[in-house]
PDB file of N, H, CA, C and O in Angstrom:
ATOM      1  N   UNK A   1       0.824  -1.195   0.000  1.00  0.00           N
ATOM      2  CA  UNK A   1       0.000   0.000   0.000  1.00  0.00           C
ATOM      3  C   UNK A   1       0.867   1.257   0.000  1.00  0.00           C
ATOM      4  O   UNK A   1       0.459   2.282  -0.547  1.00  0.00           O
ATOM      5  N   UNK A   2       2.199   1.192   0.677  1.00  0.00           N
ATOM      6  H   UNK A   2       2.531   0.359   1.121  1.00  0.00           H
ATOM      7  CA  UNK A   2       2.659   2.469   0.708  1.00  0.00           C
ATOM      8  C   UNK A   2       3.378   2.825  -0.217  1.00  0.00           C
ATOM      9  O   UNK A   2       3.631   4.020  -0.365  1.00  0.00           O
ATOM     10  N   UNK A   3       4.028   1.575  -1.317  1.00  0.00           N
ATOM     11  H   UNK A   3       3.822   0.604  -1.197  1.00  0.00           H
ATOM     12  CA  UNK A   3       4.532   1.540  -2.354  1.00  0.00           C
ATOM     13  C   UNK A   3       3.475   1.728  -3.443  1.00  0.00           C
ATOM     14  O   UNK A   3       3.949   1.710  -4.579  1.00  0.00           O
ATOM     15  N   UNK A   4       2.072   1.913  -3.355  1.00  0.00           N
ATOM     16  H   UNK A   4       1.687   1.927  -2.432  1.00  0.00           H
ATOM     17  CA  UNK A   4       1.622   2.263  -4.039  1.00  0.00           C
ATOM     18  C   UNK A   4       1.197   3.780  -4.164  1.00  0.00           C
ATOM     19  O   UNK A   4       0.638   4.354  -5.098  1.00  0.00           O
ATOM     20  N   UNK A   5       1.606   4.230  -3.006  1.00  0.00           N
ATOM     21  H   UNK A   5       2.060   3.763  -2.247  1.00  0.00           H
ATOM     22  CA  UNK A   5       1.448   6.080  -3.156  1.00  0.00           C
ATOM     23  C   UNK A   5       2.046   6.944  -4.044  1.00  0.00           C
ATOM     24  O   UNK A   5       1.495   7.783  -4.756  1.00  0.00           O
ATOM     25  N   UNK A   6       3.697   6.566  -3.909  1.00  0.00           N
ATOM     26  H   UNK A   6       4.145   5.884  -3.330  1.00  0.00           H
ATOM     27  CA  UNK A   6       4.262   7.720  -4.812  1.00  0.00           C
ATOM     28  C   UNK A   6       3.813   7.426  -6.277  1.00  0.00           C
ATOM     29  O   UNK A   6       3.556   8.438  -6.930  1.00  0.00           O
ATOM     30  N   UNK A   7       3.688   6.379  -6.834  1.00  0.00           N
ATOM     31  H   UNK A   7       3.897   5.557  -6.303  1.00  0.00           H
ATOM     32  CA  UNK A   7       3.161   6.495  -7.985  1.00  0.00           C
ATOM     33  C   UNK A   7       1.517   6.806  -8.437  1.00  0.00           C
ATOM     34  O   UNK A   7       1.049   6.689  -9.569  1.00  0.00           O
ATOM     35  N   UNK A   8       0.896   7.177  -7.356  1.00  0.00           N
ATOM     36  H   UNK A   8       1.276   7.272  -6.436  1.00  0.00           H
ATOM     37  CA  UNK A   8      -0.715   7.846  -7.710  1.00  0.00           C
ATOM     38  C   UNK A   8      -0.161   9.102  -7.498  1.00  0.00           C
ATOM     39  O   UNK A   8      -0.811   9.995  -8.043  1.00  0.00           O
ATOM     40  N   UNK A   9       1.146   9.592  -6.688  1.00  0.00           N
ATOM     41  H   UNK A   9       1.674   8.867  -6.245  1.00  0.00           H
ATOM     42  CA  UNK A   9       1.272  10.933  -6.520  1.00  0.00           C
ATOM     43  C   UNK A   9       1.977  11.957  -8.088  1.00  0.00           C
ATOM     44  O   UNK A   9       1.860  13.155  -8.347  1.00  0.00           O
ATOM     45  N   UNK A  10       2.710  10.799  -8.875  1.00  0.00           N
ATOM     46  H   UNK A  10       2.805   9.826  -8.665  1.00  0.00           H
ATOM     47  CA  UNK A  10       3.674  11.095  -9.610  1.00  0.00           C
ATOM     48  C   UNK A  10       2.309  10.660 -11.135  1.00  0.00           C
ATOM     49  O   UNK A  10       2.808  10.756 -12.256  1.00  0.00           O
ATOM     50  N   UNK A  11       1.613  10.469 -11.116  1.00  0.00           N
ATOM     51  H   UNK A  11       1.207  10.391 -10.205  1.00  0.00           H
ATOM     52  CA  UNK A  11       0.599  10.176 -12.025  1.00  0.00           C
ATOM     53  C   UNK A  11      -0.166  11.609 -12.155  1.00  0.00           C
ATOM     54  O   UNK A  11      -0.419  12.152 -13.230  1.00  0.00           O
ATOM     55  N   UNK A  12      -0.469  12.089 -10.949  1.00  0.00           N
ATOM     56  H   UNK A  12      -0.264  11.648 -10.076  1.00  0.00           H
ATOM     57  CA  UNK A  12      -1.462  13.344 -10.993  1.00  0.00           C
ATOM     58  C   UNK A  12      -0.536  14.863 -11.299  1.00  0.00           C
ATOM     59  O   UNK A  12      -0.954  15.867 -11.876  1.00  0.00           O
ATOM     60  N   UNK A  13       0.473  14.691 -10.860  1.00  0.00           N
ATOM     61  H   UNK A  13       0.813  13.875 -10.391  1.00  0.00           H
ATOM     62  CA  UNK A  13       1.697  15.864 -10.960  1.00  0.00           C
ATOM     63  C   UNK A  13       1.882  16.075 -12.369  1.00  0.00           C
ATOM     64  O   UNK A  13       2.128  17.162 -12.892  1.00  0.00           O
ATOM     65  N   UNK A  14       1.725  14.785 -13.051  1.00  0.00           N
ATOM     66  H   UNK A  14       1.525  13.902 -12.627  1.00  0.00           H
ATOM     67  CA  UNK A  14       1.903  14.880 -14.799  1.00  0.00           C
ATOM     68  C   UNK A  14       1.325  16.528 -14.878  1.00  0.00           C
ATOM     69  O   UNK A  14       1.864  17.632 -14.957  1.00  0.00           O
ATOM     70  N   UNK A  15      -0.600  15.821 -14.782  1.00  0.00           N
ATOM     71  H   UNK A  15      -1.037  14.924 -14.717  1.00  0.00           H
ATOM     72  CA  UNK A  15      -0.933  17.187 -15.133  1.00  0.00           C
ATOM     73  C   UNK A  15      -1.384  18.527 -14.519  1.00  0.00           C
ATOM     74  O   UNK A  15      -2.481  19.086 -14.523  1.00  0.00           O
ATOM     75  N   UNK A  16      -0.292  18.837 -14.034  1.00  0.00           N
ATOM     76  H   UNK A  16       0.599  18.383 -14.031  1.00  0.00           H
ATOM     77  CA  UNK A  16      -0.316  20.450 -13.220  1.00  0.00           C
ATOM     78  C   UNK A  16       0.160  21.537 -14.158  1.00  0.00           C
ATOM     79  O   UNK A  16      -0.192  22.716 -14.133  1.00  0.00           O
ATOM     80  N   UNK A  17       1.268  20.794 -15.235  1.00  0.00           N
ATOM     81  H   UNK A  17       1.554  19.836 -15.255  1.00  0.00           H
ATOM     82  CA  UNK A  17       1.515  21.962 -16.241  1.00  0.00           C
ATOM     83  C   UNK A  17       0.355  22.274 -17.232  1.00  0.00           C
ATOM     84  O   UNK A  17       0.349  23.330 -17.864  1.00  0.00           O
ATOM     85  N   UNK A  18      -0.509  21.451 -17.342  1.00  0.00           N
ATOM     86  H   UNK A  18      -0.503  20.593 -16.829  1.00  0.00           H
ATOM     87  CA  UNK A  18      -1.707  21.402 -18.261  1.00  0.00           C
ATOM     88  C   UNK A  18      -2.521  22.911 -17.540  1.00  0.00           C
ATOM     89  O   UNK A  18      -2.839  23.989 -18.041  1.00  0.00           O
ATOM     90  N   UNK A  19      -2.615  22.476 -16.487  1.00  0.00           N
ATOM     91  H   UNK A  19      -2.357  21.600 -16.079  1.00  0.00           H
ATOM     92  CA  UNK A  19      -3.330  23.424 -15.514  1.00  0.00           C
ATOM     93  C   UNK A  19      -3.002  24.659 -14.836  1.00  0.00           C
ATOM     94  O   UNK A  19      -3.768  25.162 -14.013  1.00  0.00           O
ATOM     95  N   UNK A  20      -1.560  25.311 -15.251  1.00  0.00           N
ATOM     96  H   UNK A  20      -0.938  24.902 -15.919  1.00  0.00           H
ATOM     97  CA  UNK A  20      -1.476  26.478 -14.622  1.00  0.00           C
ATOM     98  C   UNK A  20      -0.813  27.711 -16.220  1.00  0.00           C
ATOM     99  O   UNK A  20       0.138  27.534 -16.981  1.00  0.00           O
ATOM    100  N   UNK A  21      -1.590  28.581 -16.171  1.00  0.00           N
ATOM    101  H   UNK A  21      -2.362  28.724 -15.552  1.00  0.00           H
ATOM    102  CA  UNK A  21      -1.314  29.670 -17.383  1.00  0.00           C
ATOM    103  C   UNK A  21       0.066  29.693 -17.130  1.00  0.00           C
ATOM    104  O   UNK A  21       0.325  29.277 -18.259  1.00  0.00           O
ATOM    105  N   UNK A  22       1.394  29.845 -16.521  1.00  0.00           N
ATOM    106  H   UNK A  22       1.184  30.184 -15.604  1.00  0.00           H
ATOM    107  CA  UNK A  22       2.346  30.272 -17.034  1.00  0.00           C
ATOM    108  C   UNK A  22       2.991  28.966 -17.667  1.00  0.00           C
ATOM    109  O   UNK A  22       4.071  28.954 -18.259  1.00  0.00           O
ATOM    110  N   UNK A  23       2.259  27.992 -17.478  1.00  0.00           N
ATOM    111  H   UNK A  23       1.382  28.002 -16.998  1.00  0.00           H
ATOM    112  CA  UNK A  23       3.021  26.676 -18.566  1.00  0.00           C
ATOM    113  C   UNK A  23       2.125  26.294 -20.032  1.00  0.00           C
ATOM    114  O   UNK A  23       2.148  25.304 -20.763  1.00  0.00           O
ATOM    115  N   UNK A  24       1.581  27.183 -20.059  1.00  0.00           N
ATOM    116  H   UNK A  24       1.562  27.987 -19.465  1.00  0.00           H
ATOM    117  CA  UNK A  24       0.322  26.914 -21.394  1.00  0.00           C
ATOM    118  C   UNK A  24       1.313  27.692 -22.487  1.00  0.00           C
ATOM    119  O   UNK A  24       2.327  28.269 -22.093  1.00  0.00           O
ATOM    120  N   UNK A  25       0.847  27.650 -24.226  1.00  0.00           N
ATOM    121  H   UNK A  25       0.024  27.181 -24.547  1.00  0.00           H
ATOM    122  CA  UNK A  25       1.163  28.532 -25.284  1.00  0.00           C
ATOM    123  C   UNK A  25       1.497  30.175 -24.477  1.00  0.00           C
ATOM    124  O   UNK A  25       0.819  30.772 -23.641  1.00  0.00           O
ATOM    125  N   UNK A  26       3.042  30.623 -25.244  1.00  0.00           N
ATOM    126  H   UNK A  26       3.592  30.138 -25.923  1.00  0.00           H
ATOM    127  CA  UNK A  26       3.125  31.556 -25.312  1.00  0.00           C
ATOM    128  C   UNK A  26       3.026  32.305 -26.430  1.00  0.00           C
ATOM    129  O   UNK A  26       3.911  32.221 -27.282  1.00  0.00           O
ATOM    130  N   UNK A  27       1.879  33.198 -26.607  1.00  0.00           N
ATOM    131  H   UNK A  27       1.160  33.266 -25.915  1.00  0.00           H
ATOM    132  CA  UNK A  27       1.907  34.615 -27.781  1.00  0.00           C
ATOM    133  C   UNK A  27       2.703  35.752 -27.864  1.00  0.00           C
ATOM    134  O   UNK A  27       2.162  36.831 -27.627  1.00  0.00           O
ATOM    135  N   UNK A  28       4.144  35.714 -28.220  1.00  0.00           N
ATOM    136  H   UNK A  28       4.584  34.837 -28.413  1.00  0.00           H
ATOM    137  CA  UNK A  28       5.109  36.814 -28.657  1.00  0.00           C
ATOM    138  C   UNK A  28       4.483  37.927 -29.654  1.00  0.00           C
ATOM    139  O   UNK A  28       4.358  37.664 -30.850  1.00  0.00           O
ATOM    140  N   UNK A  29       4.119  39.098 -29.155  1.00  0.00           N
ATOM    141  H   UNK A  29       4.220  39.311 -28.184  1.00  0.00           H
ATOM    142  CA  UNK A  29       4.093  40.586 -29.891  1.00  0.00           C
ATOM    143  C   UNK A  29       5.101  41.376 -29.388  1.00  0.00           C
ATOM    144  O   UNK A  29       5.870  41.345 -28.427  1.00  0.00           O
ATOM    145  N   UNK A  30       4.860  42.124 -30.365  1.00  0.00           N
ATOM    146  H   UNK A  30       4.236  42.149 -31.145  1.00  0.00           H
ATOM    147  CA  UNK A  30       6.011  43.292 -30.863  1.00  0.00           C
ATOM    148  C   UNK A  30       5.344  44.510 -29.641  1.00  0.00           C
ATOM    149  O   UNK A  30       4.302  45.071 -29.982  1.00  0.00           O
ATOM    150  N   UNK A  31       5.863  44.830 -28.469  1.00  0.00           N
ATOM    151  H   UNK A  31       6.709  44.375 -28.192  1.00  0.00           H
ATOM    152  CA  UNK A  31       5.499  45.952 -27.707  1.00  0.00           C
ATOM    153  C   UNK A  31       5.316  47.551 -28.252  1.00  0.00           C
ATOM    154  O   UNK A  31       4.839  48.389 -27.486  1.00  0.00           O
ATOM    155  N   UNK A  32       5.729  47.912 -29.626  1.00  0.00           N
ATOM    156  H   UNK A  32       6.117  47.232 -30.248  1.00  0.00           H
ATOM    157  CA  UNK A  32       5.675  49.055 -29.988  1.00  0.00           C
ATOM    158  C   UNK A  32       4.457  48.786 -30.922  1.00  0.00           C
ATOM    159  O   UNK A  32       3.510  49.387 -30.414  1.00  0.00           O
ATOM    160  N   UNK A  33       4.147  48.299 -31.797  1.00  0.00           N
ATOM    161  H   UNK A  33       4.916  47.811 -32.209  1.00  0.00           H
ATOM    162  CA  UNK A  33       2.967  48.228 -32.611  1.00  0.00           C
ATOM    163  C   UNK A  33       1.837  46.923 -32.398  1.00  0.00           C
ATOM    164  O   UNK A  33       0.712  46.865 -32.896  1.00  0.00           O
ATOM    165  N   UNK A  34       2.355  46.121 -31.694  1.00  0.00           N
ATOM    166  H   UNK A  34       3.268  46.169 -31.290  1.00  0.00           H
ATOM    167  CA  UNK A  34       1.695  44.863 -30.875  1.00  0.00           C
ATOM    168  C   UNK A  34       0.973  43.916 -32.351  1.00  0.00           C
ATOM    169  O   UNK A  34      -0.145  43.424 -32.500  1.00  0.00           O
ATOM    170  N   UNK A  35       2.275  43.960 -33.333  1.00  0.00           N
ATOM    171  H   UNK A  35       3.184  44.360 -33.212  1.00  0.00           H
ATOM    172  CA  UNK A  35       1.742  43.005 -34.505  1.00  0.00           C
ATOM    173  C   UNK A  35       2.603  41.605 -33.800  1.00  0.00           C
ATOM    174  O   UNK A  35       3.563  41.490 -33.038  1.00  0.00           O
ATOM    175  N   UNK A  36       1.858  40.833 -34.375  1.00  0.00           N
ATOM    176  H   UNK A  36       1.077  40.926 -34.994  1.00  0.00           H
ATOM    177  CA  UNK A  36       2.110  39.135 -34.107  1.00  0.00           C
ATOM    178  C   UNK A  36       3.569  38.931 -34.616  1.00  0.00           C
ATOM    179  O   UNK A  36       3.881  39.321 -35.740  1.00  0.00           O
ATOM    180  N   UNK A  37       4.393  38.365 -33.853  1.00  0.00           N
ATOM    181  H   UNK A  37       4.139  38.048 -32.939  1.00  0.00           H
ATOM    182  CA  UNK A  37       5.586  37.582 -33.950  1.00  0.00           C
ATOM    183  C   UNK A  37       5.838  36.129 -33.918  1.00  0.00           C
ATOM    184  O   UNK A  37       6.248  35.611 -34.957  1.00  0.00           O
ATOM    185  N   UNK A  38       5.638  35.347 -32.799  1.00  0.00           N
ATOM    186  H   UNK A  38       5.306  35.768 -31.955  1.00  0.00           H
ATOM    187  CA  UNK A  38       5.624  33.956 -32.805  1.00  0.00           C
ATOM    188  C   UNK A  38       4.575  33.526 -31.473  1.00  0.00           C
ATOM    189  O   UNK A  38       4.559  34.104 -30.387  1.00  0.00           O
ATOM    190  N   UNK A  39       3.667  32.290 -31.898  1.00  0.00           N
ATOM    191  H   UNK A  39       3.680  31.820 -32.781  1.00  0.00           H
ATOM    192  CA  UNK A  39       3.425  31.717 -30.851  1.00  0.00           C
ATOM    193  C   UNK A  39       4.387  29.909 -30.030  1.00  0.00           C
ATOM    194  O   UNK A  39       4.386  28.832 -30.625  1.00  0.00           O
ATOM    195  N   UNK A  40       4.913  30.103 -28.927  1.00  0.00           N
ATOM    196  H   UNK A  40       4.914  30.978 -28.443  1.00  0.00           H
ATOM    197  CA  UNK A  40       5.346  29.008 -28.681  1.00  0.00           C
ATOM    198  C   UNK A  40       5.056  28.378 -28.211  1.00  0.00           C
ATOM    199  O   UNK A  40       4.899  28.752 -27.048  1.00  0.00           O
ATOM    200  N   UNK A  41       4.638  26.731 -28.472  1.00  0.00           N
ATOM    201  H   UNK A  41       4.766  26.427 -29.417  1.00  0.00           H
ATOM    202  CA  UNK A  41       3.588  25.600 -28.118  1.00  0.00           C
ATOM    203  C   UNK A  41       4.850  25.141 -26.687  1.00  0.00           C
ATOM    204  O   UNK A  41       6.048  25.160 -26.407  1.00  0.00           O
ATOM    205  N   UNK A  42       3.684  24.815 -26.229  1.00  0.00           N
ATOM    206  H   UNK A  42       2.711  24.800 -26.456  1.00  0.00           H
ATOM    207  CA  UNK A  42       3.914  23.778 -25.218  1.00  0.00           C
ATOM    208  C   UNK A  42       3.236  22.433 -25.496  1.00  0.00           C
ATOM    209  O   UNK A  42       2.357  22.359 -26.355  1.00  0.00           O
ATOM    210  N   UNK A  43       3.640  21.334 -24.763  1.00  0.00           N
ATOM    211  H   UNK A  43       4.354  21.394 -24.065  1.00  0.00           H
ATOM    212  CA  UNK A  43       3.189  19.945 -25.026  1.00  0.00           C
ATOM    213  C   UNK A  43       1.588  19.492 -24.527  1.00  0.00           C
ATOM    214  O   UNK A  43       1.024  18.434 -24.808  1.00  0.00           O
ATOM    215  N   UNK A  44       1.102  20.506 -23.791  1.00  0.00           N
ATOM    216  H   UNK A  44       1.560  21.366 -23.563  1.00  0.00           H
ATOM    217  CA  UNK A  44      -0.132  20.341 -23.382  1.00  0.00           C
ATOM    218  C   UNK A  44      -1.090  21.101 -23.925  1.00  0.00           C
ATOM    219  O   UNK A  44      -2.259  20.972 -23.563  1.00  0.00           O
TER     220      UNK A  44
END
């Protein structure tokens, strides 16, 4: 039983990057005219 914890713990941690905005797609604009530059994917 106790060898079965860290791996329900290490199963759910997967998806926390799914779930918090600073690990989602980033949208790069240009700060002076705010035209589109690049968006960079993340895996989730």
């Amino acid at each position: 039983m106790i060898s079965a914890l860290p791996s329900r713990c290490n199963v759910g941690c997967c998806f926390i990057p799914c779930l918090i905005d600073e690990f989602k797609d980033v949208t790069h604009t240009c700060p002076n005219c705010k035209a589109y530059i690049y968006t960079y994917k993340r895996r989730c």
